[in-house]
C-alpha positions in Angstrom: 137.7 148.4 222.2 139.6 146.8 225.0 140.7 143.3 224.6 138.8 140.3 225.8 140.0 139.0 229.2 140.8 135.1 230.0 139.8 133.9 226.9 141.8 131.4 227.4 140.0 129.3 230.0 137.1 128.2 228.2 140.0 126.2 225.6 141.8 125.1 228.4 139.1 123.6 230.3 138.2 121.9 227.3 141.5 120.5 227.2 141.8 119.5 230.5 138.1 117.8 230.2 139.3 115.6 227.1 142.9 114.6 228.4 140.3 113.2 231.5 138.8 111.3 228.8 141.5 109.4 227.9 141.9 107.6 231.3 142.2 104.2 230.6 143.7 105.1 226.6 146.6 107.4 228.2 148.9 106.4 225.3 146.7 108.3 222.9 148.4 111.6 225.0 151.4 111.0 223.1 150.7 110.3 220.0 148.9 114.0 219.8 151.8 115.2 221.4 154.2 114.3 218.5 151.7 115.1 215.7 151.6 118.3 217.4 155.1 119.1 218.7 157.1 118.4 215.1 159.1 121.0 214.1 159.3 119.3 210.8 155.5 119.1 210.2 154.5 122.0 212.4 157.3 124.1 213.0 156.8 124.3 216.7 160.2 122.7 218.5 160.0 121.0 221.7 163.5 120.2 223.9 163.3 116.4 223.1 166.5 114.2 225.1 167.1 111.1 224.2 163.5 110.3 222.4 162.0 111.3 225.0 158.8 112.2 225.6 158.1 109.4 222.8 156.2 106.2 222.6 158.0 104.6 225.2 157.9 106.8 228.1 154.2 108.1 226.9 153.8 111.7 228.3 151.9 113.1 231.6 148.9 115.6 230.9 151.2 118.4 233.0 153.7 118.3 231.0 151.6 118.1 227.9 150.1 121.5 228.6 153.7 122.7 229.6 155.0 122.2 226.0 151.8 125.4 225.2 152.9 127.1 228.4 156.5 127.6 228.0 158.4 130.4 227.0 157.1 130.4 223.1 156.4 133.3 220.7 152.6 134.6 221.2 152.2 132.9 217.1 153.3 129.6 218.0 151.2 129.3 221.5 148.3 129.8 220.1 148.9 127.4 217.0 149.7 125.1 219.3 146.6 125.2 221.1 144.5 125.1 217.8 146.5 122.1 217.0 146.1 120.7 220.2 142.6 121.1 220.4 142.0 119.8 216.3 143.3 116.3 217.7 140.7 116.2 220.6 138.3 117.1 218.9 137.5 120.3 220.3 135.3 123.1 219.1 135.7 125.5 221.6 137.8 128.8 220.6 140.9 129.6 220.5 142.2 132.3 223.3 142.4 135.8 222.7 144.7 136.7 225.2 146.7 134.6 228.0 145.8 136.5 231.0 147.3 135.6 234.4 148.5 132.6 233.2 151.7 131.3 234.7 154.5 130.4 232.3 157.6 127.9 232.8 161.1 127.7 231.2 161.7 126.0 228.0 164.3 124.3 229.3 162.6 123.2 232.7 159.2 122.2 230.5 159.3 118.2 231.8 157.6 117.9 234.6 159.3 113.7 235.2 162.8 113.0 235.1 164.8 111.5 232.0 165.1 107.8 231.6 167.7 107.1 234.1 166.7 109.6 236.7 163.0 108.9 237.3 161.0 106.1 238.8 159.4 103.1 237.2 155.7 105.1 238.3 156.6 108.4 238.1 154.5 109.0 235.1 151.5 107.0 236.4 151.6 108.9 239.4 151.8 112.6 237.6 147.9 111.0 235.8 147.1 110.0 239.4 147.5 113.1 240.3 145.7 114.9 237.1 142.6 112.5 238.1 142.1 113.1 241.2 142.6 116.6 241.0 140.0 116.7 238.0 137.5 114.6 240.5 138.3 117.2 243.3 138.0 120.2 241.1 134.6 118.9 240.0 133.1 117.2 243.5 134.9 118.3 246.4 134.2 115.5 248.8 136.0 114.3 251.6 136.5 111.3 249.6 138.1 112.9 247.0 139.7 115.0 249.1 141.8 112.9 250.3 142.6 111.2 247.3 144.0 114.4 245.8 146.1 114.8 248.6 147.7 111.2 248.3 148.5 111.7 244.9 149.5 115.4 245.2 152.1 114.0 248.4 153.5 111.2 245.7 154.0 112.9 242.9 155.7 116.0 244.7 158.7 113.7 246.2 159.7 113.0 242.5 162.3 114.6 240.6 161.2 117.7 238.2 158.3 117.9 240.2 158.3 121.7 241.8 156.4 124.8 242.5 155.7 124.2 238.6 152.7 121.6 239.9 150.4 124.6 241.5 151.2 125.9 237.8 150.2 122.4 236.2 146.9 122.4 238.1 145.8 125.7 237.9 146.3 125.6 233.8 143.7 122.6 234.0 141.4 124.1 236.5 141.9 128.1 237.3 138.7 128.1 239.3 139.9 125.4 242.1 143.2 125.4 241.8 146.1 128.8 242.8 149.3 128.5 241.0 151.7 129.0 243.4 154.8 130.0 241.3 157.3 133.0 242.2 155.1 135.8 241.4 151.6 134.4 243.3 153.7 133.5 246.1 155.2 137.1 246.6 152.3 138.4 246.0 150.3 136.8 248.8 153.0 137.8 251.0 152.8 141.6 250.0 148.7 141.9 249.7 147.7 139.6 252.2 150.0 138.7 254.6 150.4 134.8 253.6 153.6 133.4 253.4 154.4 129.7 251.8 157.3 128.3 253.1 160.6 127.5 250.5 160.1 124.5 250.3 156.7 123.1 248.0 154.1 121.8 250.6 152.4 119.2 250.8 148.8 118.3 249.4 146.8 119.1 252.4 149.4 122.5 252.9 148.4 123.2 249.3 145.0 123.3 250.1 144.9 124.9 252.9 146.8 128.4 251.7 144.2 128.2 249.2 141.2 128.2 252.0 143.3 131.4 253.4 143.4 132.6 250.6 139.5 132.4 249.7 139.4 133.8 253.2 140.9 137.0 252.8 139.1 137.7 249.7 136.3 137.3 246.6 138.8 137.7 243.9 139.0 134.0 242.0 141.8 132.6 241.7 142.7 133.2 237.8 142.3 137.3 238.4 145.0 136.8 241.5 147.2 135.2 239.2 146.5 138.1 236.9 147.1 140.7 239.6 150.6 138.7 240.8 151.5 139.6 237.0 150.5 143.2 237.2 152.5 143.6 240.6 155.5 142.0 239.4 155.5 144.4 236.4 154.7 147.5 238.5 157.3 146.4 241.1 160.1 146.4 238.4 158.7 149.4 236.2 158.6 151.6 239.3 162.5 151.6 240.3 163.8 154.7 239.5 166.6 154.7 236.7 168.8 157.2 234.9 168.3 157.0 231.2 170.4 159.4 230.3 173.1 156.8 229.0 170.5 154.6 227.3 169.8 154.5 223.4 167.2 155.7 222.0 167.6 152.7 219.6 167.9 149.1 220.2 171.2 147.6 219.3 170.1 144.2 217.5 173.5 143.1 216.8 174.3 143.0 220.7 172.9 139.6 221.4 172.9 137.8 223.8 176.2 139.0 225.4 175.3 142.4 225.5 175.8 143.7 229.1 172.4 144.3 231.2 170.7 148.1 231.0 172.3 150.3 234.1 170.4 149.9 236.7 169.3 146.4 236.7 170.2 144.2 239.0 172.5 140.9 238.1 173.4 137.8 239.8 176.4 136.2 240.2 178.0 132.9 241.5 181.4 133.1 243.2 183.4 129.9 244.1 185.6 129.6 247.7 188.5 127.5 247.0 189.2 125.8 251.0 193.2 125.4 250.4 193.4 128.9 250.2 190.0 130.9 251.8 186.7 130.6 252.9 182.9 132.9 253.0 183.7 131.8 256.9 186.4 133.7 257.3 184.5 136.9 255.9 182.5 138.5 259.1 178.9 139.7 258.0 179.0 143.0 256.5 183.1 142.3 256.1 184.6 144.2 252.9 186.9 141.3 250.9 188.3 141.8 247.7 189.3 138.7 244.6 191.6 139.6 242.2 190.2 139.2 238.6 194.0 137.7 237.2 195.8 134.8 238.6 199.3 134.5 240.0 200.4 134.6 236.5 199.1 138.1 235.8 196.6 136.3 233.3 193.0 137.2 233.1 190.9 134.8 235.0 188.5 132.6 233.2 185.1 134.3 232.0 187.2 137.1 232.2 183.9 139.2 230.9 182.1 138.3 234.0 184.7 140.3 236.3 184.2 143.1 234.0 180.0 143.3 233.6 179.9 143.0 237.8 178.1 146.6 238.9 178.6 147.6 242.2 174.7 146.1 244.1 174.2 143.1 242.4 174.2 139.9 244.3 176.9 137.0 244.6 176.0 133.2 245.9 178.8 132.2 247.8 179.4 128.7 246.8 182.7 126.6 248.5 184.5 124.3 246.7 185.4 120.2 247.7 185.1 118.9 249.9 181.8 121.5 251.4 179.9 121.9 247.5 177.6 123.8 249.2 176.2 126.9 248.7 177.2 129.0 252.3 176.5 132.7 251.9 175.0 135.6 250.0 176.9 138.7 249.3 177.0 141.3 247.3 179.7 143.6 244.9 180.6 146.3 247.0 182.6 148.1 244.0 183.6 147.5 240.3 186.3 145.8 239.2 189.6 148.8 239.1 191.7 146.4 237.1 193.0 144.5 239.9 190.3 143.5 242.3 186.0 142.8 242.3 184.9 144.2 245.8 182.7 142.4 247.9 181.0 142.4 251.3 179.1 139.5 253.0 175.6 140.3 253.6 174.2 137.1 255.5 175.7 132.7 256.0 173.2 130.6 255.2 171.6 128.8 257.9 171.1 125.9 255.9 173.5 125.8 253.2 172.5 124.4 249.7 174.4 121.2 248.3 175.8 120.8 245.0 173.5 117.5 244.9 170.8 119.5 245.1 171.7 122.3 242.5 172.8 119.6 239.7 169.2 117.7 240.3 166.9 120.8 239.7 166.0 121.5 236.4 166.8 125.2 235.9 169.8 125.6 238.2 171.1 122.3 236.7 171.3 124.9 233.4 173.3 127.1 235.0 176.7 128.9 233.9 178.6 126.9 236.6 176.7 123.2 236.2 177.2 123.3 232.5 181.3 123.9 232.9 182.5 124.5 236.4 185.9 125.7 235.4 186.7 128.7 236.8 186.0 131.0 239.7 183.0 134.0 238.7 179.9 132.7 237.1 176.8 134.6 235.8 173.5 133.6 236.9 170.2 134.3 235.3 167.4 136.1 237.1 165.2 133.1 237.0 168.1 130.8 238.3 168.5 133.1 241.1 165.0 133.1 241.9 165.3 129.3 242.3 168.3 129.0 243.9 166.3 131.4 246.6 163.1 129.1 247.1 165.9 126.8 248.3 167.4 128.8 250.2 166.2 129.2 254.7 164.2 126.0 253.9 161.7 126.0 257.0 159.8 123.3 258.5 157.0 125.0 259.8 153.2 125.2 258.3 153.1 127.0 255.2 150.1 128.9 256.7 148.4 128.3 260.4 146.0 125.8 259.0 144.1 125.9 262.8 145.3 127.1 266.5 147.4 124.8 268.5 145.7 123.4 271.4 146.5 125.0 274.5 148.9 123.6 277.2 148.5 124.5 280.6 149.9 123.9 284.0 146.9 122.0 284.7 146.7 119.5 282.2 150.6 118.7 282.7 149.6 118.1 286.2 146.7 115.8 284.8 149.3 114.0 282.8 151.7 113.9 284.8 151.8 112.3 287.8 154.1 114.9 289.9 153.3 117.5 292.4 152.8 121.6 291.5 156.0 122.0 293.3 157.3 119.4 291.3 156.4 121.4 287.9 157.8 124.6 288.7 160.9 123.4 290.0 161.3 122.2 286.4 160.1 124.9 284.8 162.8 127.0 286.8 165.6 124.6 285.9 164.6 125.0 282.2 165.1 129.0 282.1 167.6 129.3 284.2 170.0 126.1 283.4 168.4 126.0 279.7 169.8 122.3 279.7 168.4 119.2 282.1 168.5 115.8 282.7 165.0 113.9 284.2 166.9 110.9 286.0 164.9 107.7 287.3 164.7 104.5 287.2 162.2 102.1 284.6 158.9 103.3 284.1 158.8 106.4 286.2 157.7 108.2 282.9 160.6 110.4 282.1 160.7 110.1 277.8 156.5 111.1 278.7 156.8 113.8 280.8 159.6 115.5 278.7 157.5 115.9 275.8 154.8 117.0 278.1 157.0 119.5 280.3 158.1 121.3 276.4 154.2 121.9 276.1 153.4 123.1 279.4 156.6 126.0 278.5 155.6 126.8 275.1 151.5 126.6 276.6 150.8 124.6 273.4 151.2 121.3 271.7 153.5 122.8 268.8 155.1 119.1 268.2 157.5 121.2 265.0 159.4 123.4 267.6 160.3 120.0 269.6 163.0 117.6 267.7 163.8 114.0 269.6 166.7 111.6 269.1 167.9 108.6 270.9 171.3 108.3 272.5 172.9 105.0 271.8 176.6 103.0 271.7 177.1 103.8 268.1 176.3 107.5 267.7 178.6 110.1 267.1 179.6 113.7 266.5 178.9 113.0 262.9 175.5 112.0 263.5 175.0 114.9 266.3 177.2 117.8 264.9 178.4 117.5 261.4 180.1 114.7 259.4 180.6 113.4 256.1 177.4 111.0 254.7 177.3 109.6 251.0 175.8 112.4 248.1 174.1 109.6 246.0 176.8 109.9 243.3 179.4 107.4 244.8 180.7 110.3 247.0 180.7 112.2 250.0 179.5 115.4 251.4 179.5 117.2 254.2 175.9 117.6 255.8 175.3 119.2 259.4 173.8 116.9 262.1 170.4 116.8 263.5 171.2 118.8 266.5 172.8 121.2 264.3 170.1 121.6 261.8 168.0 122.1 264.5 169.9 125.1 265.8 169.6 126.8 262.8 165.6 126.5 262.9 165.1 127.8 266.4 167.8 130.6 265.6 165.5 131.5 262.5 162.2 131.6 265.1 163.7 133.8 268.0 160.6 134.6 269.2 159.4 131.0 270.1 161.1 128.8 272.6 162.5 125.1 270.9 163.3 122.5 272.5 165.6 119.6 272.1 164.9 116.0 273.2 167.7 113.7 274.1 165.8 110.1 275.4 168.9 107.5 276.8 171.5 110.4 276.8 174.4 108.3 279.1 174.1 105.6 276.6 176.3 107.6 274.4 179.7 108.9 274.7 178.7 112.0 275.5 182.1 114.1 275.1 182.5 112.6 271.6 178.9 113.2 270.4 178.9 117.0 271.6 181.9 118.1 270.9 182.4 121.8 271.0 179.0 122.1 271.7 179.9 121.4 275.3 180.8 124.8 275.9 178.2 126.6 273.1 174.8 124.4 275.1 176.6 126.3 278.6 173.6 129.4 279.5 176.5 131.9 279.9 177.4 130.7 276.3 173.9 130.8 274.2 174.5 133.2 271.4 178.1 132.8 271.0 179.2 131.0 268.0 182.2 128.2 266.8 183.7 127.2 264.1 183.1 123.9 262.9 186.4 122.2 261.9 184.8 120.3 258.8 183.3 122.9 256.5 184.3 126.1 259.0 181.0 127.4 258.8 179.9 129.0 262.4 177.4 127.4 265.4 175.1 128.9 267.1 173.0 127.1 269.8 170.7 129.7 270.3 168.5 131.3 273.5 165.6 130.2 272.9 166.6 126.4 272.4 166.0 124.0 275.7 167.4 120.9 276.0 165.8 118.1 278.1 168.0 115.1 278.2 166.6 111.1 280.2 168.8 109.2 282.0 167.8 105.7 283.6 169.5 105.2 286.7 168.9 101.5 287.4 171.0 100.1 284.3 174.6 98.8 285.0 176.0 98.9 282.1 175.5 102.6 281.1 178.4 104.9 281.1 178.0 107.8 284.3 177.8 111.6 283.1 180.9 113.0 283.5 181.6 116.2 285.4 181.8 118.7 282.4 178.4 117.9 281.2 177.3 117.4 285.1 177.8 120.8 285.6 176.4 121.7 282.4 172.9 120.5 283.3 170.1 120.5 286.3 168.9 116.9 287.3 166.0 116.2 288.3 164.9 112.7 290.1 161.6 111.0 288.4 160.3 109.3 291.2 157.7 106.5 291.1 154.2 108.2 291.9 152.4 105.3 292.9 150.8 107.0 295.9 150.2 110.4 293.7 146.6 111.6 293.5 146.6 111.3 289.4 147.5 107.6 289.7 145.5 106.9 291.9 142.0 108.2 290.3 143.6 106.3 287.2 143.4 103.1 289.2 140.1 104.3 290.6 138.7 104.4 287.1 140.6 101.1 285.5 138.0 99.2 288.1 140.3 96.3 288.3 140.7 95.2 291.8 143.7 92.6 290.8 145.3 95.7 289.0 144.8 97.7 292.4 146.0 94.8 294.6 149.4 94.2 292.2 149.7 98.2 293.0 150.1 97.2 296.3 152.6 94.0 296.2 155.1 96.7 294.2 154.9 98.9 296.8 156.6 96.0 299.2 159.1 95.0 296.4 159.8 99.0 296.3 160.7 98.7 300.2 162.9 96.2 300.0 164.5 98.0 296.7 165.3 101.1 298.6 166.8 98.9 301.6 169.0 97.2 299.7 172.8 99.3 299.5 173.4 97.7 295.6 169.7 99.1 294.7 168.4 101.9 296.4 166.0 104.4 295.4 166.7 104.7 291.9 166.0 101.1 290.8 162.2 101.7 292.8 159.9 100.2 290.1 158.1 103.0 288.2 154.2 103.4 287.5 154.2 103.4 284.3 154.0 99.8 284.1 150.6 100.1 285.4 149.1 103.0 283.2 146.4 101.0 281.3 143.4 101.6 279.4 139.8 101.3 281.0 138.6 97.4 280.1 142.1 96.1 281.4 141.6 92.3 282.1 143.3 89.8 285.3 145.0 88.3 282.6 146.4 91.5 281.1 147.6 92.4 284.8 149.1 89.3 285.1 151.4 89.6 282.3 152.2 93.0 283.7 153.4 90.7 286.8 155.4 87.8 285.2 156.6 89.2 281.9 157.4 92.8 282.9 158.0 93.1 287.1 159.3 89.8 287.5 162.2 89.7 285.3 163.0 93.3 286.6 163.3 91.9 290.2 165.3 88.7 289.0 167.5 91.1 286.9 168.1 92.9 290.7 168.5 90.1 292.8 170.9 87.8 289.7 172.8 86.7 292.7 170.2 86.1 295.5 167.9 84.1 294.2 165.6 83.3 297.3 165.1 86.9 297.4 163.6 86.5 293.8 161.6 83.8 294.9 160.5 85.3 297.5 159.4 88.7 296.1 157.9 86.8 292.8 155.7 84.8 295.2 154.1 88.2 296.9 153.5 89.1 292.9 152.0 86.0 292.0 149.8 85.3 295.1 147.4 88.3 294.0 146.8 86.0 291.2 145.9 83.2 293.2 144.0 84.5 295.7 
């Protein structure tokens, strides 16, 4: 008679349905939680630190139905679940069978941080989180909704607090709720063609691959975790394997140091010392060797490590002070022959993985190399390798296309924008062939507005995460730009790329789609210092080559597909002029006032405020006598944006356009003439007092 399937839900709706209960008497959590978690008492252990999860602290309800969904004997999880359910008071049955549910590490079972680690809230906000996503489960209204998502967005910025969540809510409610852990999200991938980003979303990305996912089929979501399972096992079971060398007995004395069957595949973590050699220096696909004894002719430590390596399994490349990062993934070329482990580089890391980062995560935190980083070769666990690659390419996109971009056409740039068709393709133009340019004008002749608007009209979308923005000013640097040193958070420092870097690496990861790069003030900045080497890489003739970045060596790419649209303001004094390398670097185009443009003027037409049409007019004298001027000239013109208003604007709201906007601009011009001040002030104010 086949065995019962999910069995197990019934008990662990129950369960979830009477921690619910306790809202308001959360305390009482805990005190089961002990009763039931003494090995003295009950024999089942749980990896207490430093009395905690005790009275103090209390306990979440996630982590409470971790400690029955960890890595225990099949026995002792259901004993705990009898016991569990004897102090609520719970009739139901005990489970049969534990089909397609999602299991966590014993030593990553916590799902908040230890006592000096975590937030004063941090368990408050993991109940939040189990109450609103109980109220969800149960009435899925836009009120609670919303409220799930808030708590869901809270809780997942805390430390401990991973993929394991999806896990957490799909124990309490398997119906509404996917677990999203290695094996579900592979398997979307492979059977439908849904791919979650590395990093864990956010609430409403949560819910959203879940409405893809009820898209693309019937199946609820407890049998897709069971299928995830069954593919997982098939995936492994169906590589093929020579047994010849196997036993046909298993070897209990072996332990735990016993090397892994032929065949399977291991993982390894190799350190880069920088006084002596880097993964930079190794070209993708490059053959290096490491010797497996020192200068001294004495084994190196872990000595085993060098030994067990098999020719196909994988190495992290991790460099040492002052990078701690994580830079590349390679893999053993060849055995050890007594002298040397082979290896080749298969890929650098776009986005490197800190040290930080590593040592705050619960299961790589366990690792061979956190635990005593002495030494050179260090064996990582399948599962820690399977963390360490959720981390790894982290990517900023949409976890899934949650609804089509809204289009962007020429049109509606030239609705927005108050510039002529020839206007738009000569920028467009610029743009592919330049890659790099510069809108120039003077105040308010809507440069930082029509950049943002010129990167949709190219891509035909509004895609606002393929368009990063930054502001030049005095104080920003290379380090800020490029790559520098910033504090770690542990009273040191590490090396972190800059925002223009780390925005390189995305576009170079999304060839396909165009990027683009927003630089608003860019002459407010020393520009040499800021770029850098990049001076040469942002060159068109130089897209696609690559540098080597003198802090942490790794190599720059600025890539193809990556446009960058700078702003200038021409009528400011005191701002540094482009010099001729970066000149010649970038197109320029003039942002003229457009105060006789068709757009502006049906905007007038429909603001229906004569004193707003008849100000219009008095700037277009002052603009005259701008561009007559030899100190001014036609870059100081005053700009229409100052006069881009909502329908309803008031007289009074147009005359503090005038006198606390345009008029201080003109006494700014004229600092040494001041009848000419008066004089143009006067034309302002009269439309006032007419």
């Amino acid at each position: 008679m086949p065995q019962a399937k999910f069995t197990w839900i019934p008990a662990y709706s129950a369960i979830a349905k009477a921690v619910y209960s306790l809202s308001g008497d959360e305390h009482r959590l805990i005190d089961i939680f002990l009763k039931v978690f003494d090995e003295e008492t009950t024999g089942l252990p749980f990896s207490y630190e430093n009395g905690e999860p005790g009275k103090e602290s209390g306990i979440d309800p996630f982590t409470f139905f971790g400690a029955f969904n960890r890595g225990l004997k099949e026995a002792n999880r259901i004993k705990s679940i009898r016991l569990v359910m004897e102090q609520l008071g719970i009739s139901a049955s005990t489970p049969e069978d534990f089909e397609g549910v999602p299991t966590i590490n014993n030593q990553a079972s916590w799902f908040f941080a230890g006592k000096g680690d975590r937030g004063d809230s941090d368990i408050h906000n993991l109940w939040l989180l189990f109450k609103s996503a109980m109220e969800f489960a149960s009435n899925p209204s836009q009120e609670n909704r919303a409220a799930f998502i808030e708590a869901f967005n809270v809780a997942r910025a805390q430390k401990y607090v991973t993929w394991n969540i999806t896990s957490g809510l799909f124990w309490m409610a398997p119906s509404q709720f996917m677990s999203l852990d290695e094996s579900g999200r592979h398997y979307l991938t492979d059977k439908f063609g849904i791919k979650p980003k590395s990093k864990l979303p956010t609430g409403e990305e949560y819910l959203a691959i879940m409405e893809t996912v009820r898209a693309a089929t019937d199946e609820p979501f407890y049998e897709l975790s069971a299928d995830a399972r069954r593919w997982k096992f098939a995936l492994e079971t169906s590589k093929p394997r020579d047994l010849s060398d196997v036993s046909l007995y298993v070897d209990h004395s072996a332990g735990e140091d016993a090397p892994a069957l032929e065949g399977s595949k291991q993982y390894w973590w190799l350190n880069a010392n920088r006084s002596i050699w880097s993964f930079s220096e190794i070209a993708v696909g490059e053959e290096q060797s490491y010797t497996i004894c020192n200068e001294k002719g004495n084994p190196r430590r872990i000595f085993k490590n060098f030994l067990d390596a098999r020719a196909g399994d994988v190495v992290v490349g991790y460099e040492t002070t002052p990078v701690k990062k994580i830079v590349a993934i390679c893999e053993v070329s060849k055995p050890q022959d007594g002298e040397r482990l082979y290896f080749k580089k298969l890929r650098d890391l776009d986005t490197p993985v800190p040290f930080s980062d590593i040592k705050s995560d619960p299961v790589l935190s366990q690792c061979e190399f956190c635990k005593n980083p002495n030494g050179s070769f260090f064996k990582l666990t399948e599962e820690e390798y399977l963390r360490l690659e959720e981390m790894l390419d982290e990517d900023d996109a949409s976890p899934v296309q949650t609804s089509a971009k809204n289009p962007y056409t020429d049109a509606r740039f030239l609705q927005d924008v108050f510039v002529s068709k020839f206007d738009l393709t000569a920028m467009k133009g610029l743009l592919e062939r330049k890659k790099n340019l510069i809108l120039q004008g003077a105040p308010g002749t809507g440069k930082t507005f029509a950049a943002k608007r010129l990167a949709y009209a190219m891509m035909g979308e509004e895609d606002d995460s393929r368009i990063g923005f930054v502001q030049f000013h005095q104080s920003y640097t290379y380090e800020d730009f490029v790559i520098g040193y910033r504090p770690n958070g542990e009273g040191g420092f590490d090396i972190q790329p800059g925002i223009f870097a780390d925005f390189c690496s995305r576009a170079a990861r999304d060839g396909e789609r165009s990027y683009f790069f927003i630089i608003d003030e860019i002459n407010r900045a020393n520009i040499s210092k800021v770029f850098g080497e990049l001076l040469m890489l942002i060159e068109a003739d130089h897209r696609g080559d690559s540098i080597e970045l003198p802090l942490d060596r790794r190599r720059l790419t600025v890539p193809e597909n990556l446009f960058i649209i700078g702003m200038m303001n021409t009528a400011d004094r005191g701002l540094a002029l482009i010099d001729y390398a970066l000149r010649r670097r970038f197109a320029f185009f003039d942002m003229r006032p457009a105060l006789d443009a068709p757009g502006f003027l049906a905007m007038l037409q429909d603001a229906g405020n004569e004193k707003l049409s008849a100000l219009v007019d008095a700037v277009r004298e002052v603009n005259k006598e701008i561009e007559k001027d030899p100190a001014l000239g036609q870059g100081f013109c005053i700009g229409h944006s100052y006069f881009c208003t909502q329908k309803g604007v008031t007289d009074e709201d147009v005359h503090g356009i005038a006198r606390f906007e345009i008029e201080p601009l003109i006494a700014e011009y004229w600092f040494d003439d001041q009848q000419k001040v008066r004089k143009l002030t006067d034309k302002l104010e009269s439309v006032f007092n007419a």
